[in-house]
Structures are given as C-alpha cells and as structure tokens.
C-alpha positions as CSV (number, residue, x, y, z in Angstrom):
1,X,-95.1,-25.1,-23.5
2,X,-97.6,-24.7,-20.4
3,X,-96.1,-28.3,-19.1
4,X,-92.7,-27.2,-19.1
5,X,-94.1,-23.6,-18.0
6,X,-95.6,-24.4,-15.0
7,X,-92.7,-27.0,-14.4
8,X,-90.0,-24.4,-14.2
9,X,-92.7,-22.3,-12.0
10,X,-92.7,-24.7,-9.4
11,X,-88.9,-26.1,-9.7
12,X,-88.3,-22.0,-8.9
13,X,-90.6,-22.2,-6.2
14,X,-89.1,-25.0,-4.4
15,X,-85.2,-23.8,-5.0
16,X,-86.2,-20.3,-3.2
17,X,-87.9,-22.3,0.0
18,X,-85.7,-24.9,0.1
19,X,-82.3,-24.0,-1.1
20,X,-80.8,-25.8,-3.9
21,X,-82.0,-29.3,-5.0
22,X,-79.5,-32.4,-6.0
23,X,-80.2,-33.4,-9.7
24,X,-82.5,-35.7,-10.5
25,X,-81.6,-39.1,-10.7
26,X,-81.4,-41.6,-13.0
27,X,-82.9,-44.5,-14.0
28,X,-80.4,-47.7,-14.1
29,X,-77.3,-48.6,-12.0
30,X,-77.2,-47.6,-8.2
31,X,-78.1,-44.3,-7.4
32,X,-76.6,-41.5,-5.2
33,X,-78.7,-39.9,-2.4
34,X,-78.1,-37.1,-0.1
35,X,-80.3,-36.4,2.8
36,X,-83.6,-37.9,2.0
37,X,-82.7,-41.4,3.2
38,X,-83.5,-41.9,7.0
39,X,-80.4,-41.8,9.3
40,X,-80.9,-46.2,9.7
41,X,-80.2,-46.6,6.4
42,X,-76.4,-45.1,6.5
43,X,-73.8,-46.9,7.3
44,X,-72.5,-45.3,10.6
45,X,-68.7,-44.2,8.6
46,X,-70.4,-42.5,6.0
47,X,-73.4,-40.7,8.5
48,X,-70.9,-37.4,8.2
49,X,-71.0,-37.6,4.2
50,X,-74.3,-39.0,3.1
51,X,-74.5,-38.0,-0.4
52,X,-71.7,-40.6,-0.8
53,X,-74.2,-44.0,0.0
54,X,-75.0,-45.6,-3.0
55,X,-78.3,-47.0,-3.3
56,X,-79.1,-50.8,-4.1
57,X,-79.8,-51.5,-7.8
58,X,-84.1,-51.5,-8.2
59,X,-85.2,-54.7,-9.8
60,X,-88.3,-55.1,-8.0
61,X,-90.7,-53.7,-10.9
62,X,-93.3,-55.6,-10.6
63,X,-93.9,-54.4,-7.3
64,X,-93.9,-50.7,-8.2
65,X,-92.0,-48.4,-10.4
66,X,-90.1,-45.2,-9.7
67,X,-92.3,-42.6,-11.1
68,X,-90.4,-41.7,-14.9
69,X,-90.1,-38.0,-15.0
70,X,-91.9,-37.3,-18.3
71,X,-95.0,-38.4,-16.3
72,X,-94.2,-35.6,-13.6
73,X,-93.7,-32.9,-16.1
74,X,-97.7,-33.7,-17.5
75,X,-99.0,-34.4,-13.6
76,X,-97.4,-31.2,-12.7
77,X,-99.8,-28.3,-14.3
78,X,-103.0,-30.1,-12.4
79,X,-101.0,-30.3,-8.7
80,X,-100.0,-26.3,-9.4
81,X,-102.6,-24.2,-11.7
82,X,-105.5,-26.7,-12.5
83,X,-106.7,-27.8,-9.2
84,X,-110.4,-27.5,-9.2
85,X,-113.3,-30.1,-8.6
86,X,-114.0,-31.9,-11.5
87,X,-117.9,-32.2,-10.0
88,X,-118.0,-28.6,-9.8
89,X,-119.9,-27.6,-12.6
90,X,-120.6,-23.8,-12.1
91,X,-116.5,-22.2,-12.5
92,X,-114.0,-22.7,-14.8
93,X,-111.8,-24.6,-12.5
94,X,-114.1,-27.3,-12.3
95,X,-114.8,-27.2,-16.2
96,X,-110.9,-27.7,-16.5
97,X,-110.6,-30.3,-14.5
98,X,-113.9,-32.1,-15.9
99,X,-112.6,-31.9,-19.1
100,X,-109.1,-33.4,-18.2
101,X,-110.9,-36.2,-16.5
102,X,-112.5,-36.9,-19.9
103,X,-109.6,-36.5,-22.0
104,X,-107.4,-39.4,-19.8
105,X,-110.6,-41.3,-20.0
106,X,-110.5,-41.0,-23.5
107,X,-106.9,-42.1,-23.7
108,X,-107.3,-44.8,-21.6
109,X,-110.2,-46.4,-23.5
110,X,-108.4,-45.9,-26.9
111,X,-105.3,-48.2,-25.3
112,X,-107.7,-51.0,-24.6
113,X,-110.4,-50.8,-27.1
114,X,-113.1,-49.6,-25.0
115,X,-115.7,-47.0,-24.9
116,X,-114.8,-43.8,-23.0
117,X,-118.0,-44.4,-20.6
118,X,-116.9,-47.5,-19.3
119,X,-113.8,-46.4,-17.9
120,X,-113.8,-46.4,-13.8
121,X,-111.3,-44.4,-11.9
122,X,-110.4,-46.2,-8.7
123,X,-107.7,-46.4,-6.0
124,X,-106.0,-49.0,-8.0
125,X,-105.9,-53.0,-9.0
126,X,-106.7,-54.0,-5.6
127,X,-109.5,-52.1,-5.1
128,X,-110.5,-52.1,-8.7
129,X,-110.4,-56.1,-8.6
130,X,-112.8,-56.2,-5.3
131,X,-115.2,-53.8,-6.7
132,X,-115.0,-56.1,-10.0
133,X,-115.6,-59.5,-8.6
134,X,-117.6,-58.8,-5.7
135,X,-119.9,-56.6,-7.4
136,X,-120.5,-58.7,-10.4
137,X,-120.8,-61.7,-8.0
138,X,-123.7,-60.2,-5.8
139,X,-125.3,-58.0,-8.3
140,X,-126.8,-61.6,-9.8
141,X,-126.5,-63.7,-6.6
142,X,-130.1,-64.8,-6.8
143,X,-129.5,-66.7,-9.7
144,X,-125.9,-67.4,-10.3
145,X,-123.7,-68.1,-6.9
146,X,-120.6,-69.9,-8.3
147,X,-117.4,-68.1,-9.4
148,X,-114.4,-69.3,-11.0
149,X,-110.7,-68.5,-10.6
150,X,-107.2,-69.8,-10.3
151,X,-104.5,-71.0,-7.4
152,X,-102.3,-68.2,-8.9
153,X,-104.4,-65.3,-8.7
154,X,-102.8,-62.3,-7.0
155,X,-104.0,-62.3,-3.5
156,X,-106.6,-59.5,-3.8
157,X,-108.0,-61.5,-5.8
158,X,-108.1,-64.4,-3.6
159,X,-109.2,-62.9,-1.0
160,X,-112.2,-61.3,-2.5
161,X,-113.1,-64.7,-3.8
162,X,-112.7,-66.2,0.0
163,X,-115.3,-63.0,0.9
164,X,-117.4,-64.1,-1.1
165,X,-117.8,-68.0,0.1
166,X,-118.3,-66.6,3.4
167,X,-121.1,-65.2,2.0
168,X,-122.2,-68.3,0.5
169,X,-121.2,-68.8,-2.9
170,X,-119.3,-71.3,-4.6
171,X,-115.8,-70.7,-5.8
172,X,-113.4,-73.0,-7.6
173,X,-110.3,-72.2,-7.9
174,X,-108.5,-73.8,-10.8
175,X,-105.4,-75.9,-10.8
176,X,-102.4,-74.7,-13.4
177,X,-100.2,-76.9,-15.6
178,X,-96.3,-76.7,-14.3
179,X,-96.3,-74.4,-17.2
180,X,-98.7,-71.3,-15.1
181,X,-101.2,-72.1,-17.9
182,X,-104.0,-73.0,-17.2
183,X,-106.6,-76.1,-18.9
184,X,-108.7,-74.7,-21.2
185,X,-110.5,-78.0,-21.2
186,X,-110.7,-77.8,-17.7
187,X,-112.2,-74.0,-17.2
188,X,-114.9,-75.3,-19.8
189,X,-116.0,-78.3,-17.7
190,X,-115.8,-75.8,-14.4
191,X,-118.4,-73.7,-15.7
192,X,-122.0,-75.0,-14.6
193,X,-125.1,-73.3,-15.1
194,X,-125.2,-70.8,-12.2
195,X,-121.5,-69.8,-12.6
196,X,-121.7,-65.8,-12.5
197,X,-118.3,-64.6,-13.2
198,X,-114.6,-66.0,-14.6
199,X,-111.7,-64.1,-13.0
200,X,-108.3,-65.1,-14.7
201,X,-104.9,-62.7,-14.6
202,X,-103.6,-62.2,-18.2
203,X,-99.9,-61.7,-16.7
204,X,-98.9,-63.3,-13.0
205,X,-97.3,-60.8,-11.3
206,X,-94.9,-63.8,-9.6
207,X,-93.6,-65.7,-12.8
208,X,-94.8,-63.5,-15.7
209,X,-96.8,-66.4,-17.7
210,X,-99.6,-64.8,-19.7
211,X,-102.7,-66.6,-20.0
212,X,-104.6,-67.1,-23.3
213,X,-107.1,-64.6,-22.6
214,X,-108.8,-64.6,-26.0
215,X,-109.6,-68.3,-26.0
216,X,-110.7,-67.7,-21.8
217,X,-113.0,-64.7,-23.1
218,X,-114.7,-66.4,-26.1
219,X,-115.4,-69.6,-23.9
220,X,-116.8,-67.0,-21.5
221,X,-119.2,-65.4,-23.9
222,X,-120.2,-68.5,-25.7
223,X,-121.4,-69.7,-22.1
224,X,-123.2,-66.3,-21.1
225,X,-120.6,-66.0,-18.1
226,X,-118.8,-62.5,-17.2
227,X,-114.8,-62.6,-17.7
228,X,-112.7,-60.3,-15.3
229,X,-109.0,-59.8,-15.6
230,X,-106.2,-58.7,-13.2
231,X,-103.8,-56.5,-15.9
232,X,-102.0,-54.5,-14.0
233,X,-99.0,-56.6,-15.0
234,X,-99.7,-56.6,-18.9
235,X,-101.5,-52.9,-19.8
236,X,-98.7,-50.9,-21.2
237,X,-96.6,-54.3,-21.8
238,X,-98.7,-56.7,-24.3
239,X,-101.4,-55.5,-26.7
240,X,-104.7,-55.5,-25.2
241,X,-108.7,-55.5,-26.4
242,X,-111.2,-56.0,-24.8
243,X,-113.7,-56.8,-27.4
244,X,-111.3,-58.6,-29.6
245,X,-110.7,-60.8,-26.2
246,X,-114.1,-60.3,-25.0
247,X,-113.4,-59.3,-22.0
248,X,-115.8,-57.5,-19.6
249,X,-114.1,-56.4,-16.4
250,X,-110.7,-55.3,-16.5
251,X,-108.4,-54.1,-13.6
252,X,-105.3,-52.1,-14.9
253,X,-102.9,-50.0,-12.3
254,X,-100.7,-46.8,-13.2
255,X,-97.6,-47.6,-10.6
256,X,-97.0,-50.8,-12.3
257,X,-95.6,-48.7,-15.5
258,X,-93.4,-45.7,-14.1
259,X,-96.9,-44.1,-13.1
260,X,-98.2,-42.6,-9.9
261,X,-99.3,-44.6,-7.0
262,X,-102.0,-44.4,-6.8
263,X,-104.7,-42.2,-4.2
264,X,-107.7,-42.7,-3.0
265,X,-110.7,-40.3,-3.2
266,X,-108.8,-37.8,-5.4
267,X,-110.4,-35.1,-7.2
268,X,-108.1,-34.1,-9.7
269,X,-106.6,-35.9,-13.1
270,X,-103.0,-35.9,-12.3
271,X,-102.6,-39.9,-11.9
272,X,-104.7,-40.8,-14.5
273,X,-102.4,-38.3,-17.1
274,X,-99.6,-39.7,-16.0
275,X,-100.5,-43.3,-16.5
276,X,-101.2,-42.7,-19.9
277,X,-98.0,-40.7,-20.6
278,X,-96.4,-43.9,-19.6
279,X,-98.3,-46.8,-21.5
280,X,-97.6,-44.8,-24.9
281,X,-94.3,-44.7,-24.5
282,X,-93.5,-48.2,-23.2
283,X,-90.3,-50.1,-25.0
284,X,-90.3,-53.8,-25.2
285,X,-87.8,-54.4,-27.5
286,X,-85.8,-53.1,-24.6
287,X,-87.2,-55.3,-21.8
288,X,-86.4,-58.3,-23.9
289,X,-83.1,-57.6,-24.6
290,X,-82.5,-57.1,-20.6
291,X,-84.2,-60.4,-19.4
292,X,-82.2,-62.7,-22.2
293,X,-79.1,-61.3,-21.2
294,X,-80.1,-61.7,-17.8
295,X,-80.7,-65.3,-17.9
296,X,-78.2,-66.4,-20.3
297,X,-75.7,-64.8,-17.9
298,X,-77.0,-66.8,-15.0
299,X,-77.8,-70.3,-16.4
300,X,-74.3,-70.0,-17.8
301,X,-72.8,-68.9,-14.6
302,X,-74.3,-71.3,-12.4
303,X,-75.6,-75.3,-12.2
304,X,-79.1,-76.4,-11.8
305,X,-80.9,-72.6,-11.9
306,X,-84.7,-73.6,-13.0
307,X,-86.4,-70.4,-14.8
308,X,-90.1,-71.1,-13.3
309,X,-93.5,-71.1,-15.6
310,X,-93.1,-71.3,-19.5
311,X,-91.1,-70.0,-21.2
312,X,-92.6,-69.4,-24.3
313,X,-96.0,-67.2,-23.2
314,X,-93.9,-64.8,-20.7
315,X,-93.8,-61.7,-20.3
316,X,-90.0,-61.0,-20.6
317,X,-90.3,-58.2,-17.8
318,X,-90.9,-60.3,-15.2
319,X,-88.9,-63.4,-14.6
320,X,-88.4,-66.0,-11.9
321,X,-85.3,-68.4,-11.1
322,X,-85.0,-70.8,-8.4
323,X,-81.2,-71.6,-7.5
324,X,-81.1,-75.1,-6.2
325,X,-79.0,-75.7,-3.3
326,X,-79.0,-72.1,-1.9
327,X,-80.2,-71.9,0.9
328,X,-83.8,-69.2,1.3
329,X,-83.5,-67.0,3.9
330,X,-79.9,-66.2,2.7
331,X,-80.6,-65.9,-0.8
332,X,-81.5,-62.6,-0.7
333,X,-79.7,-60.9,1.9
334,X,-76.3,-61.9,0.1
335,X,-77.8,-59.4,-2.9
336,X,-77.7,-56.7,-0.6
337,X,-76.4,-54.3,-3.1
338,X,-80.0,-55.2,-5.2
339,X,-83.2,-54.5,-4.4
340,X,-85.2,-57.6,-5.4
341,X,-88.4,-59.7,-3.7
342,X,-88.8,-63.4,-3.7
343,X,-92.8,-63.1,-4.9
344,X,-95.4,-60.7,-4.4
345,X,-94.7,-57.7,-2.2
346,X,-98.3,-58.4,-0.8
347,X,-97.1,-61.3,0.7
348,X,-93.4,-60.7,1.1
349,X,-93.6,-60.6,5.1
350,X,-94.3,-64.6,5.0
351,X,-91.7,-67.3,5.4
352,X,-93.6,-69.6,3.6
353,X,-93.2,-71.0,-0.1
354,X,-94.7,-68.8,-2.6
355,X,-98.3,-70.4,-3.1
356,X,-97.9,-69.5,-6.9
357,X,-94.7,-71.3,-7.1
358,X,-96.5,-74.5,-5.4
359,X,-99.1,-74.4,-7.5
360,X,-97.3,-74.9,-10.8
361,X,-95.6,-78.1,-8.9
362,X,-92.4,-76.5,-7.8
363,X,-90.5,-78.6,-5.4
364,X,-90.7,-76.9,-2.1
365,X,-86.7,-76.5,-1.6
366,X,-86.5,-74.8,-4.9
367,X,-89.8,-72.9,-4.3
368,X,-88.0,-71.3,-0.9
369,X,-84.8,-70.0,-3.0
370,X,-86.5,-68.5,-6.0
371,X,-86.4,-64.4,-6.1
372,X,-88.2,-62.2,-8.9
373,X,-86.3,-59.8,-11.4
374,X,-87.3,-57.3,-13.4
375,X,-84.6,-58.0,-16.0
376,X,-81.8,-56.0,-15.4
377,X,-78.6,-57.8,-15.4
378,X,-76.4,-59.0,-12.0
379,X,-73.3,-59.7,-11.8
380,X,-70.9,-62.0,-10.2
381,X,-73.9,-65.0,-9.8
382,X,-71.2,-66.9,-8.4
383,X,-71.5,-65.8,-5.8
384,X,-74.7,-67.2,-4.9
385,X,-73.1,-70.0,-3.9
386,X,-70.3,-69.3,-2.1
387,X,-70.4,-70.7,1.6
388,X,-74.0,-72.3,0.7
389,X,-74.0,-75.8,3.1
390,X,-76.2,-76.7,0.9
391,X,-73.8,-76.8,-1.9
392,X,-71.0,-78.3,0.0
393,X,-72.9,-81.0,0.7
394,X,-73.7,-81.7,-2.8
395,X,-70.0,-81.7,-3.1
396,X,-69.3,-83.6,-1.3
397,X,-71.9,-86.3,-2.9
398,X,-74.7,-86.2,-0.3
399,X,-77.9,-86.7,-2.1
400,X,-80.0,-83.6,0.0
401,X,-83.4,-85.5,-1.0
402,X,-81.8,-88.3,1.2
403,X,-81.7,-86.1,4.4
404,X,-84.6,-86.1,7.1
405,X,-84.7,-82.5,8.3
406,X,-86.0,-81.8,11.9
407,X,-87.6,-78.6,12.6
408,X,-86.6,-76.6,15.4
C-alpha cells in the first residue's frame, strides 16, 4: 500500500505541473509516441500530428531493456519520501535508507547463493568487471602475473585484460570451438603456476552460448586460481550459484533485465530494488517459446540462414543468424521498422566483422550480414532478399567464392 501510495502521489504531482500525461505504453508490437521523440526522428508529413509515428519494434535486449513498470512502482518511494544517505548514521532518513541497502543486498545474495557481505554495488558490468579483474590481478602481482580469458569476452573485459599486459602481465586469451564453447582440456593446460585469475562469460552477450561454468569453477579451485564471470547476460535468465559453481567474482547488471540503468556514485537503493523486483519475476518458458517461433519462421522462409554458436547450451533470449547472400551494410537498414544491432552495442559504431563471430570460425561474408534478436518474431523475411546483388548473382549460377573483390 505505501508503493502504490506514494506512486499515485507523484503521478498527481506531475499531472498538475505538467498537464495530462499519454498512457503508458506497452511492452510488445510498435509503440505510439507523442512529443517526447526529437523533431529528426518524425517524418516531415506527420511533424503536425506526432502522436501518430509508430515506433520501430525493440528487439535489441541484450543491449538494454525498457525499464518494466512494476520495477518503477518499488523504485518510486526511495526517489520521492525515502531519500536520505544511507552513510548517515545519526537520522532516520539515513537509517531507512541503510536498511533498504541491506534488504536488496539481502535479495541479491539469496538469487545467487551468496553471503549478504559480499555483495558490491557498482555502476554496473563494465565497471564491476574492471574492478573484478584488475583488482584481483594486481592485488597478487608479486607472485602470480598471468591471467586467462577468451576471444569472445565482452569488450570490457578485453580491454581490462589489454590494461593489464601493459602493465606487464601475461594474458592468454583462449580460442572457442565453432560451437562458442570453449576446451575444457585446453583452459586446464593454460593454467601454469603463476596464473592469478580465470575470467570466462557464462552467457555471450553476441550469440547467447552459455559456457560450462561449473566444470570452469571446479578446475579453478582444484588449481588454487580465482574464477570471474561476466553474467549480466544470464542473472535473472539461468539458475546461478556461486558455490555450487565455485565461482569467486561475479559481475551481474540490472538494465539487462527490465531494470534501471544504471548510476554512478548514487546514494540511494532505488536501482538495486528494482533489479531484484525483475530477476523474481523473470518468465522463460516465455522467451523460449518466442525465439523457436522466431527461427522456425525464418529458416523456413528463407535459404541458407546459419543460426551462429550451439544450439544446444543457448540461452534462447539471445540469438544470432547470418543470412548468406545479403548484403551487410543493407541488412539492417531494410528492417527499419525494427530496432535490432548486428553485435554488441559497445562496438556497434565499427564496420568491421564481429570479432566474436570470427572467433567461432565464421566465414567473414556471413560474419558481416548477421544481426542479433531478442526473440520476438518478424515478419515478411522475404524480404531480406529482395533486390540483394548478391542473390541475383547466385541466381543466376555465379559461384560468389569465385569472385576477386577490389576494395575501393
């Protein structure tokens, strides 16, 4: 009753110094906006009647989710009445705010298997991965200076590790099978005596393969070596321990799962309350429903479309197809009516091939017209192809692995 109190406090507050708001929207098919979109983004025959512009369809999840209302509704009482210091220990704002601290540290221990005390609030992943590898790694420097990861790490994680061998330490970064798995054989001969520190994602943010994490943390601990994981892409989405997986360092993110995005330096609980609201109420039944459809659809629609990493030990939220014959650069503007990525969204501004896709062997034509869903359904695939040279050609019987392209 205080949630939804304080909610219809400020929802009264807003209506009298702002006029009337448009209803929320809704998760799912395109949605309507009126004026909150900037004037660039309306077509210049509906500028006079924006509320009419339908926005694309959002399956770019994995990049960030919209923030699900029920996570509002709990963030809400600690932006309006509970605003104190949680560090201030002489007033009862500050008690509050301590004590809801402690409570969503509570909660998010109980999700992973940990102790209360060992939960760190940070920024987010990124930063929560640099302070993980970077600190573990010089914290024992003087005796251990090689660290461990993979060619498909997200690239926070890469480029901590790339810090770090400009600081002088050794870092070997594992091949992956054409699968996205990696060798376990291969991470057990890696290790040597001074290795430090194993950093492995459980899901790739890029092609949603999960890695055997329990086997990676019990060669880890047999070997006295310290295992971090990237989860923002699996808390919430798989079932998670960190002692039954024996893992030591784990990086988890709230805007991944219809949470906040996160801030930096913030004093109050509101992002970490809403993160948990989210990760008890997650539905994968649902997801799995939406990606099967979603490829079935496709692979029956259209010739030679390669889902990329295994198929078997995915995460169903997060898949990637490469559509031979298409040419890249075009792919995705002819989905303008969806909102999709062709990789990570840190490294969306580059031309180049995804390095993840690469790394598990992908031909580099079919690495350059692969895009990322987030298992909603599309219609028409056909369209993919239509006025694609590239599929003329095969038409028209040219073998493309025959042609010498020049670069202009």
């Amino acid at each position: 009753m205080l949630l939804r109190a304080a909610w219809r406090r400020a929802a009264l507050a807003v209506t009298a110094a702002s006029g009337p708001r448009p209803a929320a929207p809704t998760r799912g098919l395109r949605l309507r906006v009126a004026d909150h979109a900037p004037q660039s983004a309306v077509p210049s025959d509906t500028a006079t009647a924006p509320e009419s512009v339908l926005r694309p369809l959002y399956m770019d999840v994995q990049a960030t989710t919209p923030l699900d209302p029920r996570v509002l509704d709990a963030m809400l009482p600690y932006l309006v009445n509970y605003y104190g210091n949680p560090h201030s220990r002489t007033h009862a704002y500050g008690w509050e705010s301590e004590a809801a601290m402690e409570h969503a540290r509570q909660q998010v221990a109980s999700l992973i298997g940990a102790d209360p005390r060992e939960i760190i609030f940070t920024s987010g992943a990124t930063e929560s991965n640099n302070i993980a590898i970077k600190g573990v790694a010089r914290f024992y420097r003087s005796r251990k200076k090689h660290v461990i990861t993979t060619q498909t790490e997200h690239k926070c994680v890469l480029d901590s590790c790339r810090s770090l061998e400009a600081e002088g330490f050794r870092v070997t970064y594992l091949p992956v099978q054409k699968s996205g798995i990696i060798d376990l054989k291969k991470l057990e001969a890696a290790i040597q005596p001074d290795t430090g520190l194993v950093s492995i994602m459980t899901v790739n943010n890029e092609i949603g393969v999960k890695q055997p994490i329990a086997e990676i943390g019990q060669i880890c601990s047999s070997r006295k070596v310290y295992f971090h994981t990237d989860a923002a892409q699996a808390v919430g989405k798989i079932p998670l321990d960190v002692n039954d997986m024996k893992i030591d360092l784990m990086s988890i993110s709230s805007h991944k799962i219809y949470g906040p995005k996160a801030r930096p330096l913030t004093n109050v609980p509101q992002s970490h309350l809403g993160l948990l609201f989210v990760l008890e109420d997650y539905d994968h039944r649902r997801i799995s429903k939406l990606s099967e459809r979603l490829i079935q659809k496709i692979m029956k629609s259209l010739p030679d479309v390669v889902m990329n990493g295994d198929p078997e030990q995915h995460y169903p939220g997060c898949i990637n197809l490469s559509f031979a014959y298409v040419e890249g650069e075009s792919l995705l503007m002819a989905l303008k009516d969806v909102a999709l990525s062709s990789g990570s969204a840190c490294t969306s501004a580059s031309l180049e091939p995804s390095y993840v896709l690469r790394a598990i062997g992908t031909d580099e034509d079919l690495a350059h017209s692969s895009i990322r869903s987030g298992g909603e359904s599309l219609t028409h695939p056909q369209s993919l192809l239509f006025g694609s040279p590239l599929w003329e050609m095969v038409q028209d019987g040219i073998d493309l692995k025959s042609i010498k392209w020049t670069q202009h």
